[in-house]
MIPA-692682 format. One record per residue: residue in one letter; x, z, y of N, C-alpha, C, O in turn. Coordinates in steps of 0.05 Angstrom, whole numbers, padded with zeros to 5 digits, always signed. Example, Ala and Ser with C-alpha at 12.3 -4.5 7.8 and 13.67 -1.06 7.14 Angstrom:
residues 2
A+00264+00156-00114+00246+00156-00090+00264+00156-00066+00285+00169-00066
S+00257+00142-00045+00273+00143-00021+00258+00157+00001+00268+00161+00023
END
This chain:
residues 316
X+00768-00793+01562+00741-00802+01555+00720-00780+01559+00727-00757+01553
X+00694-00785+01571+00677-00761+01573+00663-00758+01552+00639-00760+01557
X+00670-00752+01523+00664-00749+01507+00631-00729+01502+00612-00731+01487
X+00637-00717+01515+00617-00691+01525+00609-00689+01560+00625-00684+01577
X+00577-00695+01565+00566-00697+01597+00545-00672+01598+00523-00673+01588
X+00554-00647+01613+00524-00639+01602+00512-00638+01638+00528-00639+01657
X+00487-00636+01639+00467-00629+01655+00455-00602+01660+00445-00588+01643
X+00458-00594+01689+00439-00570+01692+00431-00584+01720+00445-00597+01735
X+00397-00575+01723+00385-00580+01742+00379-00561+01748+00357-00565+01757
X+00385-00531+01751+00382-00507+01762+00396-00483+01767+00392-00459+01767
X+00417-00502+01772+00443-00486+01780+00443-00455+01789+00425-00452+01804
X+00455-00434+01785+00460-00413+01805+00498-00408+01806+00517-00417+01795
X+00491-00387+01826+00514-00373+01824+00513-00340+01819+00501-00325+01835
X+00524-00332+01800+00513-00310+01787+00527-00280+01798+00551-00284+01798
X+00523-00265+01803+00536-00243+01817+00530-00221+01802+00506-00217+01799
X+00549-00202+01789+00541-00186+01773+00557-00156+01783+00579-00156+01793
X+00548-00142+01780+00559-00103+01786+00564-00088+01766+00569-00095+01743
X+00563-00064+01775+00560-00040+01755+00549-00016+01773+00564-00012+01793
X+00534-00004+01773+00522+00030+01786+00528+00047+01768+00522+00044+01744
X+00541+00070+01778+00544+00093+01757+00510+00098+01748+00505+00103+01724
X+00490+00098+01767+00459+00102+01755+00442+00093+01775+00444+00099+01799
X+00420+00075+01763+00400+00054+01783+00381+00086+01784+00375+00098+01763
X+00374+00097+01812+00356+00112+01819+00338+00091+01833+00346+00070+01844
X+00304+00101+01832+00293+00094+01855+00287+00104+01881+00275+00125+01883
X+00295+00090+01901+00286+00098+01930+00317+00114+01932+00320+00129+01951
X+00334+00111+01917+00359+00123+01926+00378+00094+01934+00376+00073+01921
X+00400+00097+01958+00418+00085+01949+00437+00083+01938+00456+00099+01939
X+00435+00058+01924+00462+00046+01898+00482+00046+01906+00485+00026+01920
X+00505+00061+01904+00533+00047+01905+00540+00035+01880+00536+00043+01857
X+00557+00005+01892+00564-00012+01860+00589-00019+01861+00605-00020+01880
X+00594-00026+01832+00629-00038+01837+00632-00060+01858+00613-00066+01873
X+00658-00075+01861+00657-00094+01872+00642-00117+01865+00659-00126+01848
X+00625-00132+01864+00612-00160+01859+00632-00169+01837+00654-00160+01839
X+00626-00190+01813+00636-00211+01812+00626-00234+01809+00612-00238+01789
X+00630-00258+01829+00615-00282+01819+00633-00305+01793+00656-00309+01782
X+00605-00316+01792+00610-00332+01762+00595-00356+01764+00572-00348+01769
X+00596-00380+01763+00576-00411+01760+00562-00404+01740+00575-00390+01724
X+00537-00409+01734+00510-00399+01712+00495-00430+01717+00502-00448+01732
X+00472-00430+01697+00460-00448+01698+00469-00456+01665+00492-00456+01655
X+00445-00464+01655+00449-00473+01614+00476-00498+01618+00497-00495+01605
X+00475-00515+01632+00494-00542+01623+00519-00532+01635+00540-00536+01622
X+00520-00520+01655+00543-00502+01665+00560-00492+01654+00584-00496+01650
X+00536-00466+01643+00561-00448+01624+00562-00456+01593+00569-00440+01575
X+00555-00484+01588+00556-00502+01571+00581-00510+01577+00598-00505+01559
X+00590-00521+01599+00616-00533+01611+00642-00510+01598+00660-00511+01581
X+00630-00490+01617+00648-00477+01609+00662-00458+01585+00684-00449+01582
X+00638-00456+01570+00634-00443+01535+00661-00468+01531+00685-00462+01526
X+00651-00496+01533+00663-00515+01512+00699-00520+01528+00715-00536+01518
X+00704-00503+01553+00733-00506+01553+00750-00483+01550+00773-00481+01557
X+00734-00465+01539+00745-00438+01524+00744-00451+01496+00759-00440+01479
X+00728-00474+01487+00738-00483+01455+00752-00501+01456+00755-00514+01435
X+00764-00509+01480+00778-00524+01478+00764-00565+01489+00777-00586+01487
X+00746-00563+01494+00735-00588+01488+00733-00596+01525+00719-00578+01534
X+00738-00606+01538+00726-00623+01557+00706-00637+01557+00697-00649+01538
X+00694-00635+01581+00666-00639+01589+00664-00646+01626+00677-00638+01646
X+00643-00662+01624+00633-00673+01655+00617-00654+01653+00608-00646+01632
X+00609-00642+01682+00587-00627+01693+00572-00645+01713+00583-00658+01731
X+00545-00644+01708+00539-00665+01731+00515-00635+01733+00507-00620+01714
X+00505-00633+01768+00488-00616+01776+00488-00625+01798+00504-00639+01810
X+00455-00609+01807+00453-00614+01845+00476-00595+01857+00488-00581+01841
X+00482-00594+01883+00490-00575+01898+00486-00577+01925+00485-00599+01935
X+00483-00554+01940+00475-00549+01967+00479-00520+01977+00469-00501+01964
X+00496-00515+02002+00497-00500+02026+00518-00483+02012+00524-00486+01988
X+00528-00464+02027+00551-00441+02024+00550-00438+01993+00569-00448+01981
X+00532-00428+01983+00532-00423+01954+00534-00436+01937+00541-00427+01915
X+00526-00472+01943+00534-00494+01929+00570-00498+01931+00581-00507+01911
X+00585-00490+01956+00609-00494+01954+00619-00472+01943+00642-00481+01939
X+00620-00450+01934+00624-00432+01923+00612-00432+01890+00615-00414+01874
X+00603-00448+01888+00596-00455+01855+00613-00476+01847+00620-00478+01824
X+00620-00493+01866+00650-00514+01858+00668-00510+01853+00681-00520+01835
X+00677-00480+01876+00708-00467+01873+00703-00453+01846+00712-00461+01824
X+00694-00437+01849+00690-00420+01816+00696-00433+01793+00709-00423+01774
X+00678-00475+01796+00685-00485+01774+00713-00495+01772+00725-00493+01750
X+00720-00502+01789+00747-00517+01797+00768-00494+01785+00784-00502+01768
X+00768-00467+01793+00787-00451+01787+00781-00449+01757+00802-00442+01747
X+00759-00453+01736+00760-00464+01709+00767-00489+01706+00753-00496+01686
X+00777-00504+01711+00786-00538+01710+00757-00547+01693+00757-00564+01675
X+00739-00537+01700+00711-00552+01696+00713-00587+01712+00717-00587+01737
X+00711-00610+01701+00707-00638+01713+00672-00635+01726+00652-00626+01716
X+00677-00645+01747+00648-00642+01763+00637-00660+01773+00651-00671+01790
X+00616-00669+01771+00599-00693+01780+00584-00676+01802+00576-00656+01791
X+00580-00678+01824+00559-00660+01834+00538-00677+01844+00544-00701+01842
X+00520-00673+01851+00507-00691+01874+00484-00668+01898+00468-00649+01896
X+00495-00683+01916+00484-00664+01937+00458-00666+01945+00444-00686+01945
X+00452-00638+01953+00418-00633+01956+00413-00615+01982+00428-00597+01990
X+00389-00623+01994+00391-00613+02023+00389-00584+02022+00401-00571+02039
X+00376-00570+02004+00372-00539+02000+00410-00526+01993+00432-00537+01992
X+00399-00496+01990+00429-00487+01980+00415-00479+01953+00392-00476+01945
X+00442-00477+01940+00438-00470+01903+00432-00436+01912+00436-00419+01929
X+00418-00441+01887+00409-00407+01885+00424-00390+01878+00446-00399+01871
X+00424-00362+01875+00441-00349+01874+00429-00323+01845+00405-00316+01849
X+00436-00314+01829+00427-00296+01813+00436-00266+01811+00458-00260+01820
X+00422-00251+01802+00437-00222+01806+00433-00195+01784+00413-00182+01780
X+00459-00191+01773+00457-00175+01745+00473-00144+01752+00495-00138+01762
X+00453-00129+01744+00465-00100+01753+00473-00082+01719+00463-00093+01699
X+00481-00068+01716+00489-00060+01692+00492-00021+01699+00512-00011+01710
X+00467-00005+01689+00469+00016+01690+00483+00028+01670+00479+00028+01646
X+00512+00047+01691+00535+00052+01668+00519+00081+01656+00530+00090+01635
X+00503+00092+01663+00495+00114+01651+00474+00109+01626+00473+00119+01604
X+00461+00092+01638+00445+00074+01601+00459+00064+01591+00465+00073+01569
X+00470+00044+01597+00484+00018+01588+00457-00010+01595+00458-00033+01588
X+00438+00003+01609+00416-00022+01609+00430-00029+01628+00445-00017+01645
X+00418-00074+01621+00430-00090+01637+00403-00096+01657+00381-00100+01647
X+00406-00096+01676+00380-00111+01697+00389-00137+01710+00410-00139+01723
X+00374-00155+01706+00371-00185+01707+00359-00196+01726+00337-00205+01718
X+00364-00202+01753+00344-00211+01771+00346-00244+01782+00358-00248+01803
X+00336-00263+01769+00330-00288+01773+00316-00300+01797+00292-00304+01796
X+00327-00305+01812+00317-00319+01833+00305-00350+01831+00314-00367+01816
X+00288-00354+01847+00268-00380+01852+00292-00411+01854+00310-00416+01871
X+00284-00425+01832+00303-00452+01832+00297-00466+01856+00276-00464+01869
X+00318-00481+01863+00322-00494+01888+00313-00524+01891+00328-00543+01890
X+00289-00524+01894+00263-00555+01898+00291-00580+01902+00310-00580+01917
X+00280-00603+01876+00300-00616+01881+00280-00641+01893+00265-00649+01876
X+00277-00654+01919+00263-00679+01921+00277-00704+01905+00297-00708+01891
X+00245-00726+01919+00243-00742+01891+00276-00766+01896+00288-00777+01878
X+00281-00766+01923+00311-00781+01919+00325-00758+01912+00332-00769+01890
X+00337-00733+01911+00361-00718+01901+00359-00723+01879+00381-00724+01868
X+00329-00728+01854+00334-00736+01829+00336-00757+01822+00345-00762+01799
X+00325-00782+01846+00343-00816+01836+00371-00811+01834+00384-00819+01815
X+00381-00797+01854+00409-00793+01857+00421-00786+01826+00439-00797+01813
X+00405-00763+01821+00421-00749+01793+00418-00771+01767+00435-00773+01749
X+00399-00781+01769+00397-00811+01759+00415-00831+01750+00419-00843+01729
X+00427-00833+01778+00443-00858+01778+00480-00852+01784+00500-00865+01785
X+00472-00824+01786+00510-00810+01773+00507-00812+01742+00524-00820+01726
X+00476-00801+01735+00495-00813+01704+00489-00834+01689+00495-00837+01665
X+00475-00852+01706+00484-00884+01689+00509-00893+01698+00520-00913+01688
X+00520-00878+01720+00539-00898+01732+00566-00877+01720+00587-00885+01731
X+00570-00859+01705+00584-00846+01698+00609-00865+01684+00603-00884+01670
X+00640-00857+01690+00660-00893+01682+00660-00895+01649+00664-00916+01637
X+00656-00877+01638+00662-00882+01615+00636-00869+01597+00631-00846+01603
X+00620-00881+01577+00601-00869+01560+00608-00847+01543+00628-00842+01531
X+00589-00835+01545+00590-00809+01529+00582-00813+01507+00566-00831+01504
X+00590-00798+01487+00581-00792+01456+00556-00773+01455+00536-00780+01443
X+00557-00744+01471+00532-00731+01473+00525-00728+01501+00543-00732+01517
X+00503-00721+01509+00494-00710+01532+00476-00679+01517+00464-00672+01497
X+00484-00670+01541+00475-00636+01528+00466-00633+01562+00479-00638+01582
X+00434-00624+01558+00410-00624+01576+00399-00590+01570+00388-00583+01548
X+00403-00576+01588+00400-00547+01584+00392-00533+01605+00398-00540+01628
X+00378-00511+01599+00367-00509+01632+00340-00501+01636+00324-00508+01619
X+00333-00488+01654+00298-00485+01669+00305-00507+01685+00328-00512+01693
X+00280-00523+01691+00280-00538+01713+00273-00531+01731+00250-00524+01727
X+00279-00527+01759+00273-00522+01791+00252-00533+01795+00245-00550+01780
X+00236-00525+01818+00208-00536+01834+00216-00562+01840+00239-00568+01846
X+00196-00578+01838+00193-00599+01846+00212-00624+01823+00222-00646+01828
X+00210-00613+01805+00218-00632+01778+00206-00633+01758+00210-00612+01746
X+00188-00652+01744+00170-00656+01720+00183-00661+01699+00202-00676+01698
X+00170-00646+01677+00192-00655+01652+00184-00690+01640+00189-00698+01618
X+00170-00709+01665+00182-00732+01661+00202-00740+01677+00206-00765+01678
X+00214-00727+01688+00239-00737+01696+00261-00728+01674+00283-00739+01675
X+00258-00713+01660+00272-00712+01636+00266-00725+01618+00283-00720+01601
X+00251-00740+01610+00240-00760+01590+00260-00785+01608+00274-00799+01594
X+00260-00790+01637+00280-00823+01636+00299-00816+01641+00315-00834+01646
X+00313-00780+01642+00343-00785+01631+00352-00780+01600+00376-00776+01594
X+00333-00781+01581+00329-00781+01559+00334-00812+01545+00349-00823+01528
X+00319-00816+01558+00308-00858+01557+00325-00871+01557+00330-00891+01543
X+00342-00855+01585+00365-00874+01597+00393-00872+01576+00408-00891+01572
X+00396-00850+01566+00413-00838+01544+00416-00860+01526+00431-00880+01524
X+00388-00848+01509+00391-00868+01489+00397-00891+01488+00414-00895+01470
X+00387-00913+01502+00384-00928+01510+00422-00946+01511+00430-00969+01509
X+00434-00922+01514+00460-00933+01517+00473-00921+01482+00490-00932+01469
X+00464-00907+01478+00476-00894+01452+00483-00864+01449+00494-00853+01430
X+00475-00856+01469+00493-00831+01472+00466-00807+01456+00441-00806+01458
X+00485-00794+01444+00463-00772+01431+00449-00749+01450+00463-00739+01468
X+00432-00743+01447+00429-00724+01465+00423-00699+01451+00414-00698+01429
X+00430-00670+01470+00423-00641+01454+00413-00633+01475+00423-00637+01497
X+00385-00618+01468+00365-00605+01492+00357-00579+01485+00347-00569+01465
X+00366-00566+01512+00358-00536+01506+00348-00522+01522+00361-00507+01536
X+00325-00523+01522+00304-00515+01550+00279-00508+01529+00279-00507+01504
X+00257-00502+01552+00225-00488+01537+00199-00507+01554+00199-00527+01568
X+00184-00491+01544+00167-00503+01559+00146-00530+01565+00143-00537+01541
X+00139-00539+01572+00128-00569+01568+00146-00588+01576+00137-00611+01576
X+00174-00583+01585+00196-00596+01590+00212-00602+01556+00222-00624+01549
X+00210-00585+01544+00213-00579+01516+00195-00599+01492+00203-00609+01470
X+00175-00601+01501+00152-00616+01483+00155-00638+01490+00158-00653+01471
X+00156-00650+01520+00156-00674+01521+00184-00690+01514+00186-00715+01514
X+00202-00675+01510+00233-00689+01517+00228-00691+01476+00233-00711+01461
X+00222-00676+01472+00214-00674+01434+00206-00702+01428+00218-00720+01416
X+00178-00703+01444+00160-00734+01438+00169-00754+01435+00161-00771+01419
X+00193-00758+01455+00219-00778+01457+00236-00777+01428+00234-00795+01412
X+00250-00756+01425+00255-00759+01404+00290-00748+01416+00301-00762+01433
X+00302-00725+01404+00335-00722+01409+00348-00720+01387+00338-00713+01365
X+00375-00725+01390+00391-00709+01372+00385-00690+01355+00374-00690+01333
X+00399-00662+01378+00391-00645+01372+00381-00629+01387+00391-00630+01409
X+00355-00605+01380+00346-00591+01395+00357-00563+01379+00367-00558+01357
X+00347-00543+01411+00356-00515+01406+00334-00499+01406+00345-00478+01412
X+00312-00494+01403+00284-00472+01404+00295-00450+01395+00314-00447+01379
X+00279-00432+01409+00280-00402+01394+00261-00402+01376+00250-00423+01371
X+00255-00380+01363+00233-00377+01342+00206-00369+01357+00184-00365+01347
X+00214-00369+01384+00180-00364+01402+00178-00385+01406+00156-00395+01400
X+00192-00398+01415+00185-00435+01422+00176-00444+01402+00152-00451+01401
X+00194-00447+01378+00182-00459+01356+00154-00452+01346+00138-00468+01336
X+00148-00418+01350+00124-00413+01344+00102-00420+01354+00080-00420+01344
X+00114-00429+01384+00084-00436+01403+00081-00479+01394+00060-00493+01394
X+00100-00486+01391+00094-00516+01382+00078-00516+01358+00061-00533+01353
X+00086-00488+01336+00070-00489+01309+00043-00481+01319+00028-00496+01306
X+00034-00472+01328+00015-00467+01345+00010-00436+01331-00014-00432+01333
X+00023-00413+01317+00018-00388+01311+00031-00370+01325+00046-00378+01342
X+00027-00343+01322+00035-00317+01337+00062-00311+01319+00077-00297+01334
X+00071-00313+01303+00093-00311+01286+00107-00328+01272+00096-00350+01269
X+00131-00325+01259+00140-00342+01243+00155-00327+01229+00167-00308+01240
X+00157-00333+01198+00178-00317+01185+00200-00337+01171+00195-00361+01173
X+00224-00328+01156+00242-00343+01150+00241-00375+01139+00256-00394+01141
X+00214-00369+01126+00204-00397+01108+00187-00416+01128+00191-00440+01132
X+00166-00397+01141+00156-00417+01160+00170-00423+01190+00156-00428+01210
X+00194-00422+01191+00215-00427+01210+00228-00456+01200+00234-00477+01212
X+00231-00448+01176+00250-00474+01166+00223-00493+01159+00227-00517+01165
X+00203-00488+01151+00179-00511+01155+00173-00523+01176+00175-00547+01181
X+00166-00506+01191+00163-00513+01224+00183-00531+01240+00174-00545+01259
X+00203-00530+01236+00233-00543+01240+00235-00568+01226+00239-00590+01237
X+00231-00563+01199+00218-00595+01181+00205-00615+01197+00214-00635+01209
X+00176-00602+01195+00164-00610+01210+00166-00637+01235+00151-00657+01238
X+00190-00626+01250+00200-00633+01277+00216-00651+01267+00215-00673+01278
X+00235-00648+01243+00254-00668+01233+00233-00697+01229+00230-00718+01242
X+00221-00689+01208+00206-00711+01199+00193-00732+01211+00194-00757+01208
X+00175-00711+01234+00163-00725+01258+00176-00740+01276+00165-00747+01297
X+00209-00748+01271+00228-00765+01291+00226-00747+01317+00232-00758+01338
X+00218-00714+01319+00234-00707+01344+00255-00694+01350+00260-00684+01372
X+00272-00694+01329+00298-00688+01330+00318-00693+01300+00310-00688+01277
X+00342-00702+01306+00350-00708+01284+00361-00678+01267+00358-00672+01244
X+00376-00661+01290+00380-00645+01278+00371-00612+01297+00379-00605+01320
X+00353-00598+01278+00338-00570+01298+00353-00550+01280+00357-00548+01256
X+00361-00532+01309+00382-00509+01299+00356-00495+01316+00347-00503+01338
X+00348-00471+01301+00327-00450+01314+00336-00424+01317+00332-00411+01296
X+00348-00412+01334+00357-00383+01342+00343-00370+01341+00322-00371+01354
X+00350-00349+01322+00330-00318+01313+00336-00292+01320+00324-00271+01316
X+00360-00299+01334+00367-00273+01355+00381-00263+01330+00389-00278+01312
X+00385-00223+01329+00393-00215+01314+00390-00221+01282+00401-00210+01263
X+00367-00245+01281+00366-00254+01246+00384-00279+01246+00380-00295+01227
X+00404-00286+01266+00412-00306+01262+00401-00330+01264+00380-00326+01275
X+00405-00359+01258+00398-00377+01266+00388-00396+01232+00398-00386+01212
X+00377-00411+01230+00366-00437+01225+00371-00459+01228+00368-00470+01250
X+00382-00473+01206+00382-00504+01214+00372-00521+01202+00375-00519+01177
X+00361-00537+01208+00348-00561+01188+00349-00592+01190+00346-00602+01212
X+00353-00603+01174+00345-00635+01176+00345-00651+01160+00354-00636+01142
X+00341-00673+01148+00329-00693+01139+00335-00673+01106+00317-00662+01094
X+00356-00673+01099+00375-00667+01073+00386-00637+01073+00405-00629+01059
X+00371-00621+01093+00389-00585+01093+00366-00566+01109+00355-00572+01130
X+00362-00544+01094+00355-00522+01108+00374-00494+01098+00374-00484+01075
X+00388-00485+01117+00408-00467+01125+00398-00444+01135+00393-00444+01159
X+00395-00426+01121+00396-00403+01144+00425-00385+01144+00435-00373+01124
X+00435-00386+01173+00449-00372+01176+00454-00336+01192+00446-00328+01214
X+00464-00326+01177+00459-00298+01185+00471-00289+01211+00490-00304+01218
X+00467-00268+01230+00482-00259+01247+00502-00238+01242+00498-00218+01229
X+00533-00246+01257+00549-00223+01251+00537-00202+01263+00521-00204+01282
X+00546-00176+01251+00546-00146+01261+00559-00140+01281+00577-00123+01278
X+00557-00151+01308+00568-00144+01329+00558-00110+01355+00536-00099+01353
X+00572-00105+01371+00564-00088+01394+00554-00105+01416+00570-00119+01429
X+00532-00105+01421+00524-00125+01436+00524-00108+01466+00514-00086+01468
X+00536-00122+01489+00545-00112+01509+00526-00131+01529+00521-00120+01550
X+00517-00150+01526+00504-00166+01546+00491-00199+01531+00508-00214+01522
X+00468-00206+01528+00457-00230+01527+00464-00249+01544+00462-00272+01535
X+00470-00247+01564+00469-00276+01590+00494-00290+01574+00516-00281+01568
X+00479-00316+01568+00500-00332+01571+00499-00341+01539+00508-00363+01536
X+00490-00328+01513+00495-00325+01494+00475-00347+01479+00478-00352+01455
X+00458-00359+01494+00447-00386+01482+00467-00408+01480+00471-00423+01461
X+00485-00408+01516+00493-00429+01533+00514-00435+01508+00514-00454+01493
X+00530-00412+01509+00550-00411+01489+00551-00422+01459+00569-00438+01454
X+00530-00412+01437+00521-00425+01410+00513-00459+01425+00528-00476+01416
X+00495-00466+01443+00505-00494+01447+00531-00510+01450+00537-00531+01438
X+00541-00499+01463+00574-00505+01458+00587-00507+01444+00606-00524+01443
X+00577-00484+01424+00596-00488+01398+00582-00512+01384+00595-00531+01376
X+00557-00511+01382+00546-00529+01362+00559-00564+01369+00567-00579+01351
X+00557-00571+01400+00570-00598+01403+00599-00595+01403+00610-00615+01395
X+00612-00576+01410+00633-00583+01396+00648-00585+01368+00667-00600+01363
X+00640-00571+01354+00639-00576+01330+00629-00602+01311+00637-00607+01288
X+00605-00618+01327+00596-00638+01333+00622-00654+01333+00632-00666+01314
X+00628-00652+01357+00648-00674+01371+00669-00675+01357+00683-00696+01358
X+00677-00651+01337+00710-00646+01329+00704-00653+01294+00720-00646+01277
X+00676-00669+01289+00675-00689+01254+00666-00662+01238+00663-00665+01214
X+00659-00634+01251+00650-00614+01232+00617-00624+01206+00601-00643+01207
X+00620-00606+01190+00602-00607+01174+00573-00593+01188+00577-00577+01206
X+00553-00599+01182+00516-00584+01201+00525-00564+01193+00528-00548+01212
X+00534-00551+01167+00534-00518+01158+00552-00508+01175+00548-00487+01187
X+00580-00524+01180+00605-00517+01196+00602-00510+01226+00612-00492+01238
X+00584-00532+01235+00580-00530+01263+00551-00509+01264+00551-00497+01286
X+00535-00504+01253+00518-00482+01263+00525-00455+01248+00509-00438+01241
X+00551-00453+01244+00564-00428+01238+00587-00424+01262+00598-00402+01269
X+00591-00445+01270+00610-00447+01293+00599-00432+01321+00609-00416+01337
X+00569-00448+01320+00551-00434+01348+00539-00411+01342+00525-00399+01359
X+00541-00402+01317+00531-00376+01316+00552-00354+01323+00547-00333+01336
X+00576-00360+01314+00601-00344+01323+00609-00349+01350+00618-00329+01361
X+00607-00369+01362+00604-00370+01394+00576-00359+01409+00578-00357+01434
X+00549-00351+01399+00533-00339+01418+00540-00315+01407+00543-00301+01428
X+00543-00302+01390+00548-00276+01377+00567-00258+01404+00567-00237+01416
X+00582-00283+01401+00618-00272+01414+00611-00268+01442+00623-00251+01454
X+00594-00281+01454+00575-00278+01483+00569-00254+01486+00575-00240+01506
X+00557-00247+01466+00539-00215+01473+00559-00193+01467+00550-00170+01465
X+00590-00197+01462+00609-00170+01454+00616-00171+01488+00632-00153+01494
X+00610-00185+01504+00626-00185+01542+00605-00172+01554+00582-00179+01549
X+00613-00150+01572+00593-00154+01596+00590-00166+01618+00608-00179+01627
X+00567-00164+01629+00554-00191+01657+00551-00208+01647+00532-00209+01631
X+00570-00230+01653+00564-00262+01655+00597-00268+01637+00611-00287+01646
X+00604-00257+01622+00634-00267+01616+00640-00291+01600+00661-00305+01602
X+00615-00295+01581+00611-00303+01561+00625-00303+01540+00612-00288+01524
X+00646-00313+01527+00663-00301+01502+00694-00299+01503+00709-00298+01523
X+00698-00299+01485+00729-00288+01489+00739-00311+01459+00727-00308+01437
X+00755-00327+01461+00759-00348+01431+00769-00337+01403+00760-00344+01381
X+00792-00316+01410+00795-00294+01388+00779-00272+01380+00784-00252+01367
X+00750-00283+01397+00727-00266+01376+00711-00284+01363+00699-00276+01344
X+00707-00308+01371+00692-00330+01363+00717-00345+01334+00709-00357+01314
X+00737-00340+01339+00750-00347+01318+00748-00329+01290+00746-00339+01268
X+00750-00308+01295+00748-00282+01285+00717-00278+01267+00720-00269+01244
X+00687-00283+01278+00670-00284+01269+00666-00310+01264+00652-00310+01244
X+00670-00334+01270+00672-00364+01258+00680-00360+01218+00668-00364+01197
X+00705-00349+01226+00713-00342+01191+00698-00324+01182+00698-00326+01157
X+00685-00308+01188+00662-00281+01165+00645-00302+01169+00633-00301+01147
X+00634-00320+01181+00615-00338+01173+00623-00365+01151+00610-00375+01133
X+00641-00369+01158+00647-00383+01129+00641-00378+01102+00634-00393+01083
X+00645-00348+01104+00644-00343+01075+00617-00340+01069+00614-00334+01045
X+00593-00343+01084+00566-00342+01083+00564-00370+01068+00547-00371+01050
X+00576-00387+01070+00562-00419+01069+00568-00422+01024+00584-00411+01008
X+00548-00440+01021+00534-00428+00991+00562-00441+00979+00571-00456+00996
X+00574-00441+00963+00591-00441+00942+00601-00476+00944+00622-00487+00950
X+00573-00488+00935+00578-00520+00933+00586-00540+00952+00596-00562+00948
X+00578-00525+00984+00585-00527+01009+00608-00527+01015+00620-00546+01025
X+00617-00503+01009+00640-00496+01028+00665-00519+01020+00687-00519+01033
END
């Protein structure tokens, strides 16, 4: 059963190094490359079969680098919907200075999806054989896609039953809100710019998040605070949960990941306190890898339990 479908409309393929030291105007010698499939619903795919959970991947793909983002997935037994697009998938590129330890991040321009490559993506997932329980929608969107084309695969979701979790910014972010999801993922800058202020602190996080509950745009908002940990709220709970004390070796990947945990935990009958202690110990566990590795399960298991003992007495 495809219990779990997620979506990325901005696929890359991620290539990451190491330089003993980034000089300028000198040249770099680097380790060997390693590539990795990237993109939010992607390494959503793949966060959730390091927890064990299966998942459809549905994404565009196109040219050498599109087939080389299949093999990568395939050699993770990632399930793949693809649908093809006349451009090639983009490609991303992360350098890691071993003499700082700074990571450098170079994002390349998303790959213009026209207006049939997105009927297409459309109609792979109404036509998908079996209904899903969630759809998990994650991601920047590429040129040439409006965040109403995420509002009718929102539409189309619901419409069948299926919950949806969205984790994107932007006015792709606001409008998919207006609709109304599951669950959403904001940071505390996102959230701050919908509250319309320059800041937010612990109390007006979990108001602001209210807010969003109340207003029918999400049933349940988990707000990521980075090293303050995360936020959850909804109709009957406001949670704040703390961040473990980790060595943080690399961010990429460490949103994709706490989404993962959160629907699977979702998927596996967990408790809201259980499952946004779950994605907090899965993005945490993101940032102990370097590059693009994203976690390792005997660290996510490992900080899953010191978060337990966070949860209030009457809870647990």
């Amino acid at each position: 059963m495809n219990t779990i479908v997620t979506l990325t409309l901005n696929p890359t393929v991620d290539k990451s190094t190491t330089a003993d030291q980034i000089i300028p105007d000198q040249k770099i010698r680097c380790a060997a490359p390693k590539f990795e499939p990237g993109g939010g619903g992607i390494n959503v795919s793949r966060a959730l079969r390091r927890l064990g959970s299966d998942s459809l991947a549905v994404f565009p793909v196109g040219g050498p680098s599109g087939t080389l983002l299949r093999e990568l997935l395939t050699q993770e037994n990632i399930r793949q919907a693809p649908v093809e697009m006349v451009s090639r998938t983009r490609e991303n590129f992360i350098v890691v200075d071993a003499a700082s330890g700074q990571q450098y991040r170079f994002g390349m321009p998303g790959t213009a999806l026209s207006a049939e490559e997105q009927h297409q993506i459309l109609q792979t997932l109404k036509h998908i054989d079996q209904l899903p329980e969630f759809l998990v929608i994650s991601g920047s969107l590429p040129p040439g896609v409006e965040p109403e084309f995420v509002v009718k695969v929102v539409r189309a979701a619901k419409e069948r039953g299926v919950k949806v979790v969205v984790d994107t910014s932007g006015p792709a972010l606001l409008r998919v809100l207006e609709e109304g999801v599951f669950l959403a993922k904001p940071n505390v800058g996102e959230l701050s710019k919908m509250a319309g202020v320059d800041e937010l602190d612990n109390e007006a996080v979990a108001e602001a998040a209210h807010r969003l509950v109340r207003e029918g745009k999400a049933e349940i908002v988990v707000v990521s605070l980075g090293p303050q940990g995360a936020c959850v709220v909804t109709k009957e709970l406001v949670d704040h949960v703390p961040a473990p004390a980790v060595k943080r070796r690399s961010t990429v990947g460490a949103g994709d990941s706490m989404v993962a945990g959160l629907v699977h935990g979702l998927a596996s009958g967990l408790s809201v306190r259980e499952v946004v202690r779950l994605g907090g110990a899965c993005g945490s566990a993101a940032t102990m890898n370097p590059g693009t590795e994203l976690f390792r399960r005997a660290d996510v298991d490992k900080l899953y339990h010191w978060l337990l003992q966070t949860m209030p007495a009457a809870a647990a």
